[in-house]
C-alpha positions, 0 to 999 in steps of 0.5 A: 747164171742170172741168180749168181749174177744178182748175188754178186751184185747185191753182195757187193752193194751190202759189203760196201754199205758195211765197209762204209759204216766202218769208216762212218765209226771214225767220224763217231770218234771226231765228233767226240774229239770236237765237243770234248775240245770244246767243253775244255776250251770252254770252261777249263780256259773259258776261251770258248771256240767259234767253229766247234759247234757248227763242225760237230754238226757237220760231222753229225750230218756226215754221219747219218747220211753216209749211213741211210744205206745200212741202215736200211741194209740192217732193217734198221728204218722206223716203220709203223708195224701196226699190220706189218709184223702181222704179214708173211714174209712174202707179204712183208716183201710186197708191201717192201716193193710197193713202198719203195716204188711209190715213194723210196724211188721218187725221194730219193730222186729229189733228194739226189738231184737237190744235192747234187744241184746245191752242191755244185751251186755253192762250189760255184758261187763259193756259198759259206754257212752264213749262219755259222760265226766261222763262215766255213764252205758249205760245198763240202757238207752239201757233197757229203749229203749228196754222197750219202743220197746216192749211197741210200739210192745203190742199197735201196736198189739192192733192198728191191732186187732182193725183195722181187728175187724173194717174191717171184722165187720164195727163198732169199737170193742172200741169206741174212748176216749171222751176226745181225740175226743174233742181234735181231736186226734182220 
């Protein structure tokens, strides 16, 4: 009962994670609808905007954190593989634990915290990007990084449940998605 409990949960944490992806691949599209735009205000009406690049730095930013959690669900994090590749998987699961314990858990907690500190303060006192030439509000970006924290967090949790299901049991609790093992990402 308690294997098929786990399941479930760490299938539904990864599925969320895929189905947030999904939605990220829109914003992929606004980003390139905001620098097109752009590009021929610029130098097709040479009436050049004054909110463009700071918007598609916004979306850039939404775009990466609201991915951390698949990225990390695909294997898809930068890591030094100098010994790592050279480990059993059991050992690759340890040092995945030990790793997260020590330092994924505890950044994130600062990270979670801070956004969600910041993120407050500036609906607050109704901060505005005072670096940007537009002055738009900065709580709607500070509440997207928040958001996409909390998501890493939920599919970190889900990375160590399986990791400590493999190292007590010796087989995976989820077998790896088909379609990312022909593209060698798991």
């Amino acid at each position: 009962m308690f294997p098929s409990a786990l399941r479930k949960i760490t299938r539904a944490i990864d599925r969320m994670s895929d189905v947030i992806a999904q939605f990220v691949k829109y914003l992929i599209l606004c980003l390139i609808f905001v620098l097109i735009y752009e590009v021929v205000a610029r130098y097709v009406f040479n009436k050049p905007t004054i909110w463009a690049l700071e918007t598609s730095q916004m979306i850039f930013g939404a775009i990466g954190a609201l991915c951390w959690g698949y990225t990390l669900k695909i294997g898809g994090h930068v890591r030094v593989d100098v010994f790592y590749t050279m480990f059993s998987e059991k050992w690759k699961a340890i040092v995945d634990v030990a790793m997260t314990l020590l330092f994924l858990f505890p950044i994130q907690y600062i990270l979670i915290h801070s956004g969600i500190k910041w993120t407050l303060f500036a609906l607050k006192v109704n901060e505005r990007m005072v670096d940007s030439s537009w002055l738009p509000p900065s709580w709607p970006f500070r509440l997207v990084l928040a958001i996409g924290f909390t998501l890493f967090f939920i599919q970190t949790v889900s990375e160590l449940v399986k990791n400590v299901y493999f190292i007590i049991k010796g087989n995976r609790l989820i077998e790896a998605n088909s379609e990312y093992v022909k593209e060698g990402l798991v």
